[in-house]
C-alpha positions, 0 to 999 in steps of 0.5 A: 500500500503507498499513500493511503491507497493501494499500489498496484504491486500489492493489489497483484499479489492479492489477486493472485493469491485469491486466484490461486486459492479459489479461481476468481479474480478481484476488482478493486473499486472505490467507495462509489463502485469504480474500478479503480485496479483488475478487470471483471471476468465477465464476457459482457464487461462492459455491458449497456447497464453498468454493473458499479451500482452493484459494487457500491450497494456491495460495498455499502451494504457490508459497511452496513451488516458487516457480512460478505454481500451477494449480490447479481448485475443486470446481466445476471452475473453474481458479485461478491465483496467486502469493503476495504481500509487503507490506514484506518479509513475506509476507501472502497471495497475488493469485489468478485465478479464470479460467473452467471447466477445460476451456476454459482447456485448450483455449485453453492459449497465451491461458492461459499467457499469463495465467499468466505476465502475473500473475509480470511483473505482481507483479514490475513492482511489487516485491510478490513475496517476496524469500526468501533462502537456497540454497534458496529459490524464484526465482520466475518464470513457470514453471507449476506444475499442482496439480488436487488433485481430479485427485490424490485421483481417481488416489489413490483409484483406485489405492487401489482398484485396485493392491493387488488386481491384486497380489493377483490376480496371486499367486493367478493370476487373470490375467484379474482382473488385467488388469482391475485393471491396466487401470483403473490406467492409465486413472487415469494416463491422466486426470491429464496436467497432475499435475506429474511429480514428484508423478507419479514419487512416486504411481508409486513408491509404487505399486513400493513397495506391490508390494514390500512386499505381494509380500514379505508373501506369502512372495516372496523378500525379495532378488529383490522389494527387486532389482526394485524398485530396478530399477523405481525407477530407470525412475520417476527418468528419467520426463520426460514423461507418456507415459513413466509407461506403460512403466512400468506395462507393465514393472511387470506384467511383473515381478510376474509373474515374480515371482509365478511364483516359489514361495512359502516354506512358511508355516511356514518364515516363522513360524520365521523370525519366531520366530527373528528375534524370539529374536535380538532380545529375547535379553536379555528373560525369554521363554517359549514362550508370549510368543514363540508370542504374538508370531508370532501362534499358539498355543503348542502349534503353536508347540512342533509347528513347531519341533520339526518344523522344528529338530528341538528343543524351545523351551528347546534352541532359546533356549538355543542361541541365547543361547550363540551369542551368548555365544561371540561376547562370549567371543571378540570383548570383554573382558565379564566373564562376568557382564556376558555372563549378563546380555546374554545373558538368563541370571539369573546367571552361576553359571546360564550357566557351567552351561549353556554346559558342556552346550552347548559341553562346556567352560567359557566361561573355557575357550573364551574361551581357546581361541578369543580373538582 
């Protein structure tokens, strides 16, 4: 090593001994993937799509879990590589480029052993960074499959695919949904070598997007968050990849269930965000309009809906609630009343003892008397 990088004398006898013992040979990038010394034993070097975001993501991915990652190019050729230190400081990564994916899976032990013989290698000369803190990598020969290309296929599938077995499960198109759900656990099925943890986070999200898609279509938000916990809790004890399909089977039965159960009246739901937003904008100047803007309709099926529904007028509604609210101030501090006319939305206090007299048939000094703790 000269000048805080590699020479290339030094990088020579890397490569030859690595040939040597395994039959790869190295390329030496830095940190952002550029071949800095060595030649890809690719026959498609240079290929249209350029392999150096795979070492970066190589690189940086081994920075990050402190493992030998694997990863494929875009021509499906299987990279290996770790990063490496130069006095101290991490400078870029020795990469492998070792032939087309699906020969290194079937001779995965001679594979392995490659993998590993570059840590025992970079060790041997001292050229792995030295991170300190609890919580930094210890690096050693455990592996660690990224095949990103496999990730965005399975992404993109189940972008494709899970959000309309859903919906196809709400509408109860079973058929359509068996045929969704088929193709999410072939997605699974193509994508062994993904790391698990990255397999429970894709699964997990998907729970989460029914969660939230199935409470969007009006299911109980209680009984939707309780199964999804639960299924949750089946994606923590994932060891395996055979053990994701039980719990795609336990998904769909689930959903079913749940879709089996009747919905909330849609209008119920539009008083109900109506309602949520008056509790939250309390202090806010609202008109039926802005409120009726809010939820998403017209002010005058807005004004239909609530007297249909609470049996009142817009203005009764707010002020009720403003007034409620202006009991629990009463009773649970010591406000001054103008203090509560101001947290309550109401212009003055002279305004709020008026109408807080309609409402509550006695003064708020009255009721604070009554009703303090």
């Amino acid at each position: 090593m000269l000048n805080g990088t590699f020479n290339p004398a030094f990088f020579r006898e890397l490569q030859e001994t690595y040939e040597n013992r395994t039959g790869y040979s190295l390329v030496l990038s830095d940190i952002n993937g550029s071949i800095q010394m060595g030649l890809p034993d690719c026959e498609k070097f240079p290929c249209l799509h350029s392999c150096r975001d795979c070492r970066e993501q190589i690189v940086m991915e081994s920075l990050r879990t402190g493992k030998v990652c694997i990863d494929t190019c875009h021509e499906g050729y299987i990279l290996w590589g770790l990063p490496f230190a130069v006095e101290g400081k991490t400078v870029g990564g020795l990469v492998v480029i070792g032939g087309e994916q699906q020969v290194q899976v079937s001779d995965r032990e001679k594979f392995q052993e490659a993998c590993a013989e570059l840590y025992r290698l970079m060790q041997e000369h001292k050229i792995l960074p030295d991170l300190k803190g609890p919580d930094s990598p210890d690096f050693s020969n455990v592996h660690r499959f990224l095949y990103r290309n496999s990730f965005q296929r399975l992404h993109q599938n189940l972008e494709l695919h899970g959000k309309a077995f859903i919906a196809s499960l709400q509408t109860a198109e079973f058929d359509q949904a068996e045929e969704h759900f088929t193709e999410i656990k072939a997605a699974f099925s193509e994508c062994p070598f993904l790391p698990l943890d990255l397999l429970r986070g894709v699964l997990g999200d998907l729970v989460y997007k029914a969660k939230r898609q199935s409470i969007e279509a009006g299911l109980d938000s209680y009984t939707c968050l309780s199964e999804a916990g639960f299924i949750v809790d089946q994606v923590a004890k994932v060891r395996e990849h055979q053990d994701i399909f039980p719990i795609l089977e336990l998904l769909k039965e689930r959903l079913l269930k749940m879709a089996r159960l009747k919905p909330k009246d849609p209008d119920d739901l539009l008083i109900e965000k109506a309602t949520t937003y008056l509790e939250e904008h309390i202090r806010e100047e609202m008109t039926r309009e802005s409120v009726a803007r809010a939820v998403g309709i017209s002010p005058s099926h807005f004004s239909r809906l609530i007297r249909e529904k609470k049996g009142r007028t817009f203005t009764d509604l707010l002020n009720q609630y403003r007034i409620e609210r202006a009991c629990k101030f009463l009773v649970r501090s010591s406000k001054t009343l103008a203090e509560i006319a101001n947290e309550t939305g109401f212009c003055d206090q002279s305004y709020f003892s008026k109408v807080f007299r309609r409402y509550k048939a006695m003064s708020p000094a009255k009721y604070r008397e009554e009703h303090q703790l």
